[in-house]
C-alpha positions, 0 to 999 in steps of 0.5 A: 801186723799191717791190717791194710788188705791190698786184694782180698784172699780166696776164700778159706774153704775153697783152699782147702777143697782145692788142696784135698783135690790136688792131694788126693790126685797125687797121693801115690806119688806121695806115697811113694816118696814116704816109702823110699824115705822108709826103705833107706831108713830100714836098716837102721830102724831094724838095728834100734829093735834089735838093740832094745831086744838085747837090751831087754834080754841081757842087758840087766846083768851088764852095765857095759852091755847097756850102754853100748846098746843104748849108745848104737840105738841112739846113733840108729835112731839119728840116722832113722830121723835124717831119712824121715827128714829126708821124705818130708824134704821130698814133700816139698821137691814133688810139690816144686816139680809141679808132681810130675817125676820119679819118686826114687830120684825126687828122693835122692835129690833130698840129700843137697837140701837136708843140711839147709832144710834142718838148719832153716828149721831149727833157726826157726824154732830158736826164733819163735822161742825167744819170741815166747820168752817174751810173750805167747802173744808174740811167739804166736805172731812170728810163727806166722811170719815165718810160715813160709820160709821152707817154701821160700828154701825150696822155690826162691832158693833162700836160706837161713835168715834170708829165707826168714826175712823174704817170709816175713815181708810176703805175709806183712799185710796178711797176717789175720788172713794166713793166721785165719788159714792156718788154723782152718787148715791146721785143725783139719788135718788134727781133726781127721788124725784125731778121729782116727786114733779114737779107737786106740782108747778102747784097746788095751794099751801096749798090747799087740793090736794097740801096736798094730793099729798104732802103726796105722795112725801114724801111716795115715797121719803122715799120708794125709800131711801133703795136704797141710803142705799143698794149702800153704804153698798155695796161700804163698803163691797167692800171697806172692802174685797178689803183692808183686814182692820181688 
């Protein structure tokens, strides 16, 4: 971690005021990308309920019957988290194309990302575990360094350890500071998904309205996420313009 500051950062508040802006001036938009990514994820959302049913209802007199439902819910469940992945990827895409564009078509585009997206993921979480093993200490710190590598994926058009790699060197030398705003802006957007959720511990749990308002948590969670997204891609674009890394 090099400490030797070329500029100074903008000021961490004001990051987060301007991305709740940018944020809440875009929020259908985002929106309406999350609902392609559920509309496309429906069919197999729906055949994993009616597997459990089945399950539920038949499934104790036949050990086969068990195991062909859980086995089509499990390929249902996989298919269901590779359109979720999909409108998370589509986060990104409207955030590239400066907002602007039909949410239909920025989802569609998601497809050509997803293997690199998943890939540079997974490489990522390999990384930062083996940097645990070691110590919490470092696993801490390379999850840092590499904070910016799905923005480099999406806008530098870097992938695998090469993506990792450019990450790494744009935060050198700012690692307090993006660690600083990640964990203002980390806590934020934790703070207001928690506080949603408080009414959960009055409800009885697995009851209808525990379900029901369990559903809304999630949906606002996932509507609120953009802003997570928005202060970091603008910490990168200030971290790339200040250091002139080409």
């Amino acid at each position: 971690m090099d400490n030797n500051l070329k500029q100074p950062m903008s000021p961490i508040f004001d990051g987060v005021e301007k991305a709740i802006r940018i944020w809440w001036e875009h929020l259908m938009k985002f929106a309406m990308v999350y609902v392609w990514s559920f509309v496309y994820a429906l069919i197999p959302l729906i055949i994993m309920g009616a597997m459990t049913i089945i399950n539920i209802l038949y499934g104790q007199n036949s050990v086969f019957l068990q195991i062909l439902t859980s086995s089509v819910a499990a390929v249902a469940s996989l298919i269901a988290a590779y359109f979720g992945i999909r409108g998370q990827i589509g986060a990104y895409l409207l955030i590239k194309k400066g907002y602007t564009g039909d949410e239909r078509e920025i989802y569609k585009d998601t497809k050509v990302w997803f293997w690199q997206y998943l890939s540079l993921s997974l490489l990522i979480a390999l990384f930062v575990l083996l940097w645990m093993l070691l110590l919490i200490v470092p696993g801490i710190i390379y999850a840092v360094f590499y904070g910016f590598a799905s923005y480099v994926l999406f806008f530098e058009n870097k992938t695998g350890l090469a993506a990792i790699k450019r990450s790494k060197e744009i935060i050198t030398g700012y690692w307090w500071p993006v660690f600083g705003r990640f964990l203002v802006i980390g806590l934020f957007v934790s703070a207001i998904s928690a506080l949603i959720a408080l009414p959960l511990d009055q409800m009885v749990e697995k009851s209808a309205n525990w379900y029901l308002y369990n559903l809304v948590v999630q949906v606002v969670s996932l509507l609120i996420s953009p802003i997570f997204l928005i202060y970091v891609y603008n910490m990168y674009v200030e971290l790339k313009d200040k250091k002139l890394v080409n």
